[in-house]
C-alpha positions as CSV (number, residue, x, y, z in Angstrom):
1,X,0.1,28.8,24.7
2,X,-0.7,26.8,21.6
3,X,-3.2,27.6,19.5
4,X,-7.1,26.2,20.2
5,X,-8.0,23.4,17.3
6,X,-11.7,24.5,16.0
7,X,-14.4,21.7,15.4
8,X,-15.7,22.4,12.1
9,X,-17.9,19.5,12.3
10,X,-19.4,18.4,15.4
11,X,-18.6,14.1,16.3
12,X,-21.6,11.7,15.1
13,X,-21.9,8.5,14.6
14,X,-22.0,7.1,11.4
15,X,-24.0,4.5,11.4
16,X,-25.9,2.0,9.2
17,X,-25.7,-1.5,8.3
18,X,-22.0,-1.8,8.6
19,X,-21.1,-5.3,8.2
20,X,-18.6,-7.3,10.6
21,X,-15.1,-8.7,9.4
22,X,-16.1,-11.2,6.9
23,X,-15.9,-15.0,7.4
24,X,-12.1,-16.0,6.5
25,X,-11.9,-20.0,5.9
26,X,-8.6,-21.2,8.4
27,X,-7.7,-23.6,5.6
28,X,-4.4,-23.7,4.3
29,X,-3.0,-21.2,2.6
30,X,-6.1,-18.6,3.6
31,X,-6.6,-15.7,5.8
32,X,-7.1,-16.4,9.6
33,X,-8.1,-14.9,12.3
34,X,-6.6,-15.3,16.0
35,X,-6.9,-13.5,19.0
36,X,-7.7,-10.1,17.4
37,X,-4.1,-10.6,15.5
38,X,-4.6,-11.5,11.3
39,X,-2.0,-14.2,10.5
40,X,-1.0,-16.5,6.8
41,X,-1.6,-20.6,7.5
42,X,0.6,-21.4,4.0
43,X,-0.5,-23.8,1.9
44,X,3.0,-25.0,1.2
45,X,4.8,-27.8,3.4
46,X,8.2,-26.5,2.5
47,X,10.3,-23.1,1.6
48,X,12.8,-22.1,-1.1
49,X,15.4,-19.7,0.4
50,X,16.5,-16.9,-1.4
51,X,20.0,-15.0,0.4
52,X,20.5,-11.6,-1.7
53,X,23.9,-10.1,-1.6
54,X,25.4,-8.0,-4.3
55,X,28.5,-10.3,-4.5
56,X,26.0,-13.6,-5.3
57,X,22.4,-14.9,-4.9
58,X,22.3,-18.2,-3.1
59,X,18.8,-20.4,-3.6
60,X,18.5,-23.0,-1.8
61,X,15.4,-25.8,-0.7
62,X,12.1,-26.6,-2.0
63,X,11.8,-25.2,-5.6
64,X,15.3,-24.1,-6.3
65,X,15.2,-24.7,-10.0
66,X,11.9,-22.1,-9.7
67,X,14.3,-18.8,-9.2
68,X,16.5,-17.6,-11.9
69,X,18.5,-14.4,-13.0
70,X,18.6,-12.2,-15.5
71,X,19.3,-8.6,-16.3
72,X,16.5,-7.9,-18.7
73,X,14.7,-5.9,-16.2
74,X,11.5,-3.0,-17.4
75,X,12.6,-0.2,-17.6
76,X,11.5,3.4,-18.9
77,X,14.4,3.7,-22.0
78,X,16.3,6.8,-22.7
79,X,14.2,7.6,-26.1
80,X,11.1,9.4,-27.0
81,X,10.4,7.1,-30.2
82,X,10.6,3.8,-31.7
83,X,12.7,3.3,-34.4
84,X,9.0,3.3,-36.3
85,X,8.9,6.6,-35.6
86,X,5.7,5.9,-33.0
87,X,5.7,7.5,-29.8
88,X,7.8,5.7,-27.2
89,X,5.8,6.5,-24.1
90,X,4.5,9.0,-21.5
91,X,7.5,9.6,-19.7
92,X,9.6,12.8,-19.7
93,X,13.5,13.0,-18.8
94,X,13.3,12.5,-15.3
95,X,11.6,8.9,-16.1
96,X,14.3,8.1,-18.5
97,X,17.1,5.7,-17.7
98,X,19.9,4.6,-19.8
99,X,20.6,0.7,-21.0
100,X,23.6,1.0,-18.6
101,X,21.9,1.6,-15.4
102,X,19.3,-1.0,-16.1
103,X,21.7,-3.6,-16.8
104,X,23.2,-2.7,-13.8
105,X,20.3,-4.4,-11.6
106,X,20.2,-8.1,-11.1
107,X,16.5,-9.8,-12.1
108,X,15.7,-12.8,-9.3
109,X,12.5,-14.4,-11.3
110,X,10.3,-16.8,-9.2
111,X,8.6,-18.9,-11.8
112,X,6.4,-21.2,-9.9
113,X,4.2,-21.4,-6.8
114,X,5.6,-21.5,-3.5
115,X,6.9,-20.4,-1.2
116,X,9.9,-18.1,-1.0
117,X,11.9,-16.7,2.1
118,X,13.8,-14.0,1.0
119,X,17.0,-12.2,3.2
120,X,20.0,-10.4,2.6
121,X,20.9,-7.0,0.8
122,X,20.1,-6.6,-3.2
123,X,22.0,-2.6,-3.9
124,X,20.5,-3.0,-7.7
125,X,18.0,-5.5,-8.1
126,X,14.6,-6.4,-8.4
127,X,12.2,-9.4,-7.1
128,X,10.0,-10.3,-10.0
129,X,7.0,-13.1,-9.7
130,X,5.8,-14.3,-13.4
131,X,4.2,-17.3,-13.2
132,X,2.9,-17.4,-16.6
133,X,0.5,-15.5,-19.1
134,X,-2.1,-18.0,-17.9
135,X,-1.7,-17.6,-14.0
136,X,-4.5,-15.2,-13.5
137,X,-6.9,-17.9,-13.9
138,X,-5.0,-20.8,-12.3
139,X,-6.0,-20.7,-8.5
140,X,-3.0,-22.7,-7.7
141,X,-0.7,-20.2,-9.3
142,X,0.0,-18.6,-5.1
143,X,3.4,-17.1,-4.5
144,X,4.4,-16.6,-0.5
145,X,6.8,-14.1,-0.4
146,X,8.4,-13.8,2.6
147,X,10.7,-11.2,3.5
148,X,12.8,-12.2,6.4
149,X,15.6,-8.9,7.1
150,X,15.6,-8.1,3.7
151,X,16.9,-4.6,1.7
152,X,16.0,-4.3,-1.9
153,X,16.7,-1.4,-3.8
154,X,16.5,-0.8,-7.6
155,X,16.7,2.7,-9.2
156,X,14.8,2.3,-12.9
157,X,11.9,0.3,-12.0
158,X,9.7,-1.1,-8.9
159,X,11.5,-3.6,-6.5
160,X,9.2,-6.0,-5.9
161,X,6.9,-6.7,-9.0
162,X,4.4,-9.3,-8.8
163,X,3.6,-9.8,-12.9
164,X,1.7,-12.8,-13.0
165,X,-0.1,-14.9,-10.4
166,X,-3.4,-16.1,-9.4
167,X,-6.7,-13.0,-9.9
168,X,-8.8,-14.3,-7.2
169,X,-11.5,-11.4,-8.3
170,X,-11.3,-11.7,-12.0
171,X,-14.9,-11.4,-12.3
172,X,-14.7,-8.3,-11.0
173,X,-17.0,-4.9,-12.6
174,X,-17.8,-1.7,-12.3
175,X,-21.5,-3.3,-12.0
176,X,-21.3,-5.6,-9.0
177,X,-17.8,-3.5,-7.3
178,X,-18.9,-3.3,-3.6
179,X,-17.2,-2.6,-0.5
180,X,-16.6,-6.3,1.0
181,X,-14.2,-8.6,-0.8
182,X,-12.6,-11.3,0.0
183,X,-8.8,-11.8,-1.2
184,X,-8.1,-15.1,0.6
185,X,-7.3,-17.0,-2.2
186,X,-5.3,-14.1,-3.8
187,X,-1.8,-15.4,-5.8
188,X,0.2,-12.2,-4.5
189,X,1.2,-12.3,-0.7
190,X,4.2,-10.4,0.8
191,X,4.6,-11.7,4.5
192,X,6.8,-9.7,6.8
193,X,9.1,-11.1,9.6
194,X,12.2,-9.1,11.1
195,X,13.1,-5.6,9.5
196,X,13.0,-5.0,5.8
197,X,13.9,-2.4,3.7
198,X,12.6,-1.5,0.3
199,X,13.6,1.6,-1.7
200,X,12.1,1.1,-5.4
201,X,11.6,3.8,-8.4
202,X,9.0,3.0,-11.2
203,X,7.8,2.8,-15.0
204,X,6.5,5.4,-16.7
205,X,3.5,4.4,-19.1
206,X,5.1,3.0,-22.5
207,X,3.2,2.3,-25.6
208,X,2.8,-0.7,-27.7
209,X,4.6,0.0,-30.9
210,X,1.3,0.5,-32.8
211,X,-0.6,2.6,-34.6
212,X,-3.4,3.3,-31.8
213,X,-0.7,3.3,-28.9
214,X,-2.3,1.2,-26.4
215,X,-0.2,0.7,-23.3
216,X,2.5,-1.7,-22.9
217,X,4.1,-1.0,-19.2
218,X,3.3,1.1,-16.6
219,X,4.2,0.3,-13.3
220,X,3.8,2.7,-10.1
221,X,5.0,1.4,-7.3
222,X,7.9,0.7,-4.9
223,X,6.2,-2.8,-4.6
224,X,3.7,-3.3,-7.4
225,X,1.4,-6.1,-7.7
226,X,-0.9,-6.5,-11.4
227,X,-3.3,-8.7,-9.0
228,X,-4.8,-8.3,-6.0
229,X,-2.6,-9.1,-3.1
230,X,-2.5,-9.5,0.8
231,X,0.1,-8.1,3.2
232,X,0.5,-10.1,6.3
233,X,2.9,-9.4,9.3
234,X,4.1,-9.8,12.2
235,X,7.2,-7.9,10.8
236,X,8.2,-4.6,10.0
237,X,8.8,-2.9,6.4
238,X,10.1,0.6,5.6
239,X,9.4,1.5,1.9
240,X,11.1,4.5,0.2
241,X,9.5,5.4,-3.3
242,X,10.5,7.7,-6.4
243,X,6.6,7.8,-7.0
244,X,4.1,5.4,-5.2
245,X,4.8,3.2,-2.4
246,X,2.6,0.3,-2.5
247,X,0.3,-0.2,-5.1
248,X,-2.0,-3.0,-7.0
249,X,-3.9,-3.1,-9.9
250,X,-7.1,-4.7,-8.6
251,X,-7.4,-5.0,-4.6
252,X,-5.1,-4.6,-1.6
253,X,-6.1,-6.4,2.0
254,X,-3.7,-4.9,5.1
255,X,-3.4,-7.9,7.3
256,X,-1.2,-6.8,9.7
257,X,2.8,-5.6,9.9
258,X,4.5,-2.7,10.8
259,X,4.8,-0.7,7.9
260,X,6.2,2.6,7.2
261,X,5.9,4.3,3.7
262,X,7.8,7.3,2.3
263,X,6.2,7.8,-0.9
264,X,7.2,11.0,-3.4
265,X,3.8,10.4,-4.4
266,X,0.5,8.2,-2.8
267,X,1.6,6.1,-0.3
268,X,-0.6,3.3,-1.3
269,X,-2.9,3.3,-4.2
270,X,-5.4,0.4,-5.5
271,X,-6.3,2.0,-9.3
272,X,-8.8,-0.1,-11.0
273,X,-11.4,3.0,-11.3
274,X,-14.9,2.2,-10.0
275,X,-13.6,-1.2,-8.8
276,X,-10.7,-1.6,-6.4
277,X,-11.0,-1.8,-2.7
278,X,-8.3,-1.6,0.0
279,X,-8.9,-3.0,3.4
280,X,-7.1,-2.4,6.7
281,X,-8.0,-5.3,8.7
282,X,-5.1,-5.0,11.3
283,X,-1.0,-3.9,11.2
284,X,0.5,-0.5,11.9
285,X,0.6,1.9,8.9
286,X,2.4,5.2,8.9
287,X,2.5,7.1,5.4
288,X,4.2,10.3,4.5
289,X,2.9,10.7,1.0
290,X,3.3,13.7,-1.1
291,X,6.7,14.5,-0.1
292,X,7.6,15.4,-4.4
293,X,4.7,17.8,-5.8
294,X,1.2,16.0,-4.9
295,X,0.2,12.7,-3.4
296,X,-2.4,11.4,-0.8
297,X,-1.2,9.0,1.7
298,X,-3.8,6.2,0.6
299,X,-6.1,6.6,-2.9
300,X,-8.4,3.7,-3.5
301,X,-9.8,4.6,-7.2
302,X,-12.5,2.4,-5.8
303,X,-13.4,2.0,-1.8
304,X,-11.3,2.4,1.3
305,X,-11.8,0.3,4.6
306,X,-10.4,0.3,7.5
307,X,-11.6,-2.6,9.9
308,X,-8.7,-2.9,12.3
309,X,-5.1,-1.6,13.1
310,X,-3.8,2.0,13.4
311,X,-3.4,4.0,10.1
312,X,-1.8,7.2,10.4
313,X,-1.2,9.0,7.2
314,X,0.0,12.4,6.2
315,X,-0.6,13.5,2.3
316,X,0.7,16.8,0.6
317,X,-0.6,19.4,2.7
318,X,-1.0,21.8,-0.5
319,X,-3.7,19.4,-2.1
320,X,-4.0,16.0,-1.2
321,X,-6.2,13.4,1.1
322,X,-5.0,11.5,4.1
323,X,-7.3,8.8,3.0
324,X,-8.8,9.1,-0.6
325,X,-11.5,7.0,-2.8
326,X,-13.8,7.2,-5.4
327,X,-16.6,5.2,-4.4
328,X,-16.7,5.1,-0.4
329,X,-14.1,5.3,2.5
330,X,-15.5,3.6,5.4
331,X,-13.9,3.0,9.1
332,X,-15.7,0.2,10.9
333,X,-13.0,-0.2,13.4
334,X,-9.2,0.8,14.4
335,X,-7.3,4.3,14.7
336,X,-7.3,6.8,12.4
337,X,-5.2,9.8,11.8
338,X,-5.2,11.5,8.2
339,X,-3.8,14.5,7.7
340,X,-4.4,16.8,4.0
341,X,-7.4,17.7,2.5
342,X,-10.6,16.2,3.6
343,X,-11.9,16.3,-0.3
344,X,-13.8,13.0,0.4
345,X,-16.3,12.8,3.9
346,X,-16.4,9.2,5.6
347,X,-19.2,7.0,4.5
348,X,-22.1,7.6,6.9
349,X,-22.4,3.5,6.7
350,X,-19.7,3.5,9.0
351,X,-19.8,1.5,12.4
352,X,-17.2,4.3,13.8
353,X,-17.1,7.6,14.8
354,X,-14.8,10.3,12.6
355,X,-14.1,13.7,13.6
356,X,-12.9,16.0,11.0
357,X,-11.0,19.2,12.2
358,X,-10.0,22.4,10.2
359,X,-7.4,24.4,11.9
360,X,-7.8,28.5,11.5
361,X,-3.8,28.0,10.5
362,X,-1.4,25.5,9.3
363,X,-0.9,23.7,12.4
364,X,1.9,21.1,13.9
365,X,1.2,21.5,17.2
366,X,-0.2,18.1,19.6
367,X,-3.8,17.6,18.5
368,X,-5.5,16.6,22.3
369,X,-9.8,15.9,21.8
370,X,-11.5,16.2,25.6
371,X,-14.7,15.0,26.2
372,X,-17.4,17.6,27.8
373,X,-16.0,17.1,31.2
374,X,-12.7,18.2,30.0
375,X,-11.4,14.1,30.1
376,X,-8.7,13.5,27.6
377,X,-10.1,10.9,25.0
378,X,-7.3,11.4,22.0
379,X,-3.7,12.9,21.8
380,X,-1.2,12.5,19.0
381,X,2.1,15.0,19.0
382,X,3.0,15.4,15.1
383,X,6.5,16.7,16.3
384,X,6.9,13.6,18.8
385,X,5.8,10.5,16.2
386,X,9.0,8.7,15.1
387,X,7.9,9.0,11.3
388,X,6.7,12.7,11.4
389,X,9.5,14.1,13.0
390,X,11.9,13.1,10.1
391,X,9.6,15.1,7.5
392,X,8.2,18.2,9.7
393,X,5.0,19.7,8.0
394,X,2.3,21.5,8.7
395,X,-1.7,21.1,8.0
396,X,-5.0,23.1,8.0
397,X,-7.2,19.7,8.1
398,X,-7.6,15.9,9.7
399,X,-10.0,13.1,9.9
400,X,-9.8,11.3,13.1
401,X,-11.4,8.2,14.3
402,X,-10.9,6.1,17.4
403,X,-13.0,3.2,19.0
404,X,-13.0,5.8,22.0
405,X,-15.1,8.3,20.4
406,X,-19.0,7.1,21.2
407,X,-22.1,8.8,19.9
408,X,-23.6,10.5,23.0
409,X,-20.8,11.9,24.0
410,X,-19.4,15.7,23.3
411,X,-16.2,16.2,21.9
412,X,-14.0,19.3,21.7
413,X,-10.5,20.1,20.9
414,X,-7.9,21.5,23.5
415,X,-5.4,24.1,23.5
């Protein structure tokens, strides 16, 4: 007989003065909304198609003179100075990476806006969008990227880099950072079709060479955007990460997709402190984060909402968050699972119901919520989930939330 799951704390509603999805503009090249399903109207009449393979990179229509290569990728180097004598970086040896194995990987720069339907298999390689020092306050400085049945791996640095492209927030503070943004007009967009693959590493911090050793690279992520950026579906992508899996430096909006994330570290992170916000408005998001020493399977270092979609995530059991943020995680809508540490209660502004359980022992048996006449309202089988299954762990705490759940109701868990 499996062990009984003990309620810690009992269901309630956490309401307030949640807000509905905001308004999205069905312009060209913004966010819509359609039949419950969040979908990219490109601004762009045509498409420049970019077919990887490692024995040549064929470009061909709208903007082909807009994508170049070069092997003069970033990249942690094998040293712990400059030749000043200045420290080098952060990194220790295991972020090291020898001139060799970088110039091993093939660059494929997209310089302009567009945009740019990538397919085919890159072994040693790396996507990278600069569209100038000056793009993050051009608002036509928008890059489409579409991956179309693509497989990009690189080894010393993140696979998919956006560097340079349109801040559609760039007023953003710490004094007027809130919940609710709006990333239509962002100049990052990955939009998924068929079934991609990416498997990226990262860049440890490196300093300027100067005397006060201000930072000159760090980059996280698998995919690692320095603006904010959207992901829109309907396709699937599997990310495999050294460290992080999908990261920004501003804000992240989830627009859909079916996404699976296998980070060493967090599975996603947003990191401008006190300011970033990641929104889940729709798409299907497993994350297995933590799977090196730490890592929670979604860290905002400013809010976290969920709106739409399921989200199930799975952080380091030892230490880490399912779900994670500094300022505010709120669930107005969707399903979702999160397994680690509940460090961080949901926002009582909420429009949705969360449970949070904490299991007398590390647990991976089926977690199955009854109402009080013993009706089953919520079952999810760790050991049967296509994603779980491959890494089998065990936890002592979940949040759980499902339109389901309603606020006069009882709820208990069931052996």
């Amino acid at each position: 007989m499996k062990k009984l799951l003990y309620l810690i704390l009992c269901a309630t509603l956490l309401c307030g003065c949640a807000d509905q999805v905001p308004a999205l503009t069905t312009e060209p090249g913004f966010i819509s909304q359609q039949s419950g399903e969040i979908a990219y109207n490109s601004r762009f009449d045509g498409q420049t198609r970019i077919e990887l393979s490692d024995s040549g990179i064929r470009v061909s229509g709208e903007a082909e003179d807009a994508v170049t290569l070069s092997h003069d990728i970033i990249y942690y180097e094998d040293r712990d100075t400059y030749e000043s004598g200045r420290p080098y970086g952060e990194g220790g040896n295991r972020d090291k990476h020898t001139a060799a194995e970088a110039a091993a990987h093939t660059v494929v720069n997209i310089t302009e806006p567009g945009a740019y339907l990538v397919t085919g298999k890159l072994s040693a390689g790396q996507i990278r969008i600069d569209l100038g020092d000056d793009a993050c306050d051009d608002p036509n400085a928008v890059v489409e990227l579409i991956l179309e049945d693509a497989d990009i791996t690189c080894t010393v640095a993140p696979a998919i880099l956006f560097l340079n492209v349109y801040e559609c927030d760039g007023d953003s503070s710490k004094d007027t950072a809130k919940p609710d943004v709006d990333t239509a007009s962002a100049g990052a967009n990955l939009i998924l079709r068929g079934e991609n693959t990416v498997s990226g590493s990262y860049v440890a911090k490196i300093y300027k060479d100067k005397k006060k050793e201000k930072k000159l690279w760090k980059q996280d992520a698998a995919i690692y955007s320095y603006m904010s950026m959207n992901v829109f579906g309907p396709g699937k992508l599997t990310v495999f990460a050294e460290n992080e899996g999908l990261d920004t430096e501003l804000h992240l909006t989830v627009c859909g997709g079916d996404i699976a994330i296998y980070a060493q570290n967090d599975g996603i992170n947003t990191n401008e402190d006190g300011v970033s916000v990641t929104t889940i408005l729709d798409g299907n998001l497993h994350i297995l984060a933590g799977l090196g020493e730490e890592g929670d399977g979604i860290d905002s270092n400013g809010f976290l909402v969920i709106r739409g979609g399921t989200v199930v995530c799975a952080a380091n059991p030892a230490s880490d968050a399912g779900v994670d943020s500094d300022m505010g995680t709120f669930i107005h809508g969707g399903t979702v699972i999160a397994f680690g540490v509940a460090e961080n209660p949901i926002d009582p502004n909420s429009a949705q119901i969360a449970l949070n359980f904490r299991f007398p022992q590390p647990t991976a048996d089926t977690i199955k919520i009854v109402d009080e006449n013993g009706a089953s309202v919520f079952v999810f089988d760790l050991a049967a989930d296509e994603h779980f299954s491959q890494h089998p762990r065990r936890y002592t705490e979940a949040v759980i939330s499902c339109p389901d759940f309603r606020a006069d109701q009882t709820y208990l868990p069931a052996s």
